[in-house]
C-alpha positions in Angstrom: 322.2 159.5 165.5 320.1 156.7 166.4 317.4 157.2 168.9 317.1 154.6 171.6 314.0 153.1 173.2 313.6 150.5 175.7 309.9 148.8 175.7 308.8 147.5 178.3 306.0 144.5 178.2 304.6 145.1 182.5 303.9 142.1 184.2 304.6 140.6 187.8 304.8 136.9 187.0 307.2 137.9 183.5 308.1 141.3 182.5 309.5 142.1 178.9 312.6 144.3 178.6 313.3 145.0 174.9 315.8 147.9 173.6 315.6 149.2 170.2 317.9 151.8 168.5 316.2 153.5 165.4 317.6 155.7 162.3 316.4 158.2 161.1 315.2 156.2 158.0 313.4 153.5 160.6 315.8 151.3 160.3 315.7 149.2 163.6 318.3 147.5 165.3 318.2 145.2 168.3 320.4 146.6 171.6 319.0 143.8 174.3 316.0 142.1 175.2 315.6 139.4 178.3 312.9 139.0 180.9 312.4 139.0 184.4 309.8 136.7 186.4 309.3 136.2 189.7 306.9 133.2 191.2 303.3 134.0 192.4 303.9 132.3 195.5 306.9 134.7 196.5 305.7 138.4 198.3 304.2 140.9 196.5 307.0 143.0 197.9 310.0 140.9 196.9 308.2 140.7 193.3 308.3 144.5 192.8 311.8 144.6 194.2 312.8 142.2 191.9 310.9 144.3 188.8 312.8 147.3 190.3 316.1 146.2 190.6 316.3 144.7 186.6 314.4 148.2 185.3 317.2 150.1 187.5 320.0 147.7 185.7 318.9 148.1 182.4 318.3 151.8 182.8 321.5 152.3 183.8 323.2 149.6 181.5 321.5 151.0 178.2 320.9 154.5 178.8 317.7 154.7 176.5 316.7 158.2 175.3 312.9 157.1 176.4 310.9 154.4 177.3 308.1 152.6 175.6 305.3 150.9 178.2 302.6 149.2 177.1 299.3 150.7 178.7 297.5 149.0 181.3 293.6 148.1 180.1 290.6 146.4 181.6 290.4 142.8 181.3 288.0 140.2 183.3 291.0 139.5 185.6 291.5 141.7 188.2 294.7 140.4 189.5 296.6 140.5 186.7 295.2 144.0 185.9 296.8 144.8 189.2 299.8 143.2 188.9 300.6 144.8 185.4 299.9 148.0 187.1 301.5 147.7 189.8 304.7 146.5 187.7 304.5 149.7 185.3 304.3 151.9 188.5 307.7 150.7 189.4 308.9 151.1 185.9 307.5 154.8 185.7 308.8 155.9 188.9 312.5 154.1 188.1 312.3 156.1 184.2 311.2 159.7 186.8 314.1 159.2 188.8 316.4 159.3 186.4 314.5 161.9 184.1 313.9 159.6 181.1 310.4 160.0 179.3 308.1 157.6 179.3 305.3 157.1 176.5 302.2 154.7 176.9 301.2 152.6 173.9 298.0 150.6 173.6 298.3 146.7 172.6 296.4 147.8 169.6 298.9 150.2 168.6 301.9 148.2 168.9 299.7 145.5 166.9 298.8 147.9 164.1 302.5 149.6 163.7 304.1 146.4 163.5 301.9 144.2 161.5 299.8 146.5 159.9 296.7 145.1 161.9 295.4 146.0 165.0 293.7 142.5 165.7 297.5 140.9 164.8 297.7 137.6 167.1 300.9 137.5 169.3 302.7 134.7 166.5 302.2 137.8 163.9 303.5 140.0 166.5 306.6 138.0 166.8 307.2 137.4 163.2 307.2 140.9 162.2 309.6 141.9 164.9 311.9 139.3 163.9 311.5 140.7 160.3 312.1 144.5 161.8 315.2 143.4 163.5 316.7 141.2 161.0 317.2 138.1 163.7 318.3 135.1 163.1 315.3 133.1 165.4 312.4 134.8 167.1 312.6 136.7 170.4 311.4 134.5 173.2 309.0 134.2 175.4 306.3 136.4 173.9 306.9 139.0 176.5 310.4 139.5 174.8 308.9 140.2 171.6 306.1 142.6 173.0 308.7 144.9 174.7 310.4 145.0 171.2 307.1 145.8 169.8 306.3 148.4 172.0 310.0 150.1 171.8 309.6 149.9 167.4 306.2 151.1 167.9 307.5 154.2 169.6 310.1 155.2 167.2 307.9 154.3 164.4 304.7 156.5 164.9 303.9 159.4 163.0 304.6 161.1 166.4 306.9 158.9 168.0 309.1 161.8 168.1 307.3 164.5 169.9 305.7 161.8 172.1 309.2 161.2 173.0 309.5 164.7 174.6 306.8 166.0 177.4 303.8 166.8 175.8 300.6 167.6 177.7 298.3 164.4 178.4 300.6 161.8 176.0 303.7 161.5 177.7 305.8 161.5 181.0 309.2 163.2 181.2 311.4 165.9 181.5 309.4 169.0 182.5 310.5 172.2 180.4 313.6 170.5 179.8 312.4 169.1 176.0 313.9 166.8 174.1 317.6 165.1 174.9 320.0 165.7 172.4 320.2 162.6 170.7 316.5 162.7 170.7 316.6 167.0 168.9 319.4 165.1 166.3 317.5 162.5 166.2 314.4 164.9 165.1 316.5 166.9 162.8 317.8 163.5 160.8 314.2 162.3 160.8 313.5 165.9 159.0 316.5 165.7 156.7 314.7 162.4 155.3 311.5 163.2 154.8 313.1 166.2 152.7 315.3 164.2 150.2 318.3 165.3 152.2 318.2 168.6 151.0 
């Protein structure tokens, strides 16, 4: 069984929906990606409705075992620090609702599980996640891309799978309940591989 992941690239002005499902073996496969912008010269309010209401669709549309959000950092604009945070919050909270766990992933990470380098530019980023997906043309805008990034990056990590469950510090999601189904047969194929089958 395939485990599902839906990236998500934060951002007021565009944010980057990307869903993934992953076998056991890594093989990735793309589900949907699109993105959502609102104008800077529309209300702060109406922007974050706007965020919520396309993160409640594709929640509910694609039903994703866990999400994949790329970690807000410090850059020398405050504004867009604040808008990429504010965007996440709404993302978080819709994911809570609905008891899907959520897992934070640096740009750096994403860079360095995709491409191999953590300093990759955002053409290489692209590149390798039309490679990853077998597409026929690149994901676009960049944003696109990112959010498929970050949902690969997820599934792909040495401990993409725990991180996928509640874990102390790492990740946001189901209290005591553990991992979903798909996500424990998920687990158990992942297992299976790494043993030869056996």
């Amino acid at each position: 069984m395939a485990l599902r992941v839906l990236g998500i690239d934060p951002g007021l002005t565009r944010c980057g929906f990307g869903v993934v499902d992953v076998e056991a073996n890594r093989r990735a496969s793309l589900v949907g990606v699109g993105v959502v912008g609102t104008h800077s010269e529309e209300p702060l309010d109406q922007r974050l409705l706007a965020i919520s209401l396309a993160i409640d669709e594709w929640l509910d549309r694609h039903t994703p075992d866990v999400l994949a959000v790329e970690r807000v950092f410090s850059q020398l604009n405050v504004s867009t620090v604040m808008g990429t945070a504010q965007a996440s919050g709404i993302v978080i909270a819709a994911a809570a609702r609905r008891g899907i766990a959520v897992a934070l992933h640096t740009p750096t990470e994403v860079k360095a599980a995709v491409t191999g380098n953590g300093q990759a530019d955002k053409a290489a980023v692209t590149k390798m996640v039309t490679r990853i997906l077998r597409l026929d043309t690149p994901p676009r805008p960049a944003d696109a891309a990112d959010a498929l990034a970050l949902a690969i990056t997820h599934a792909w990590r040495g401990n993409g799978l725990t991180s996928a469950a509640p874990r102390a510090g790492t990740a946001m999601g189901r209290g005591s309940a553990g991992l979903t189904p798909a996500q424990r047969a998920w687990a158990e194929a992942a297992a299976r591989a790494k043993r030869g089958g056996r």
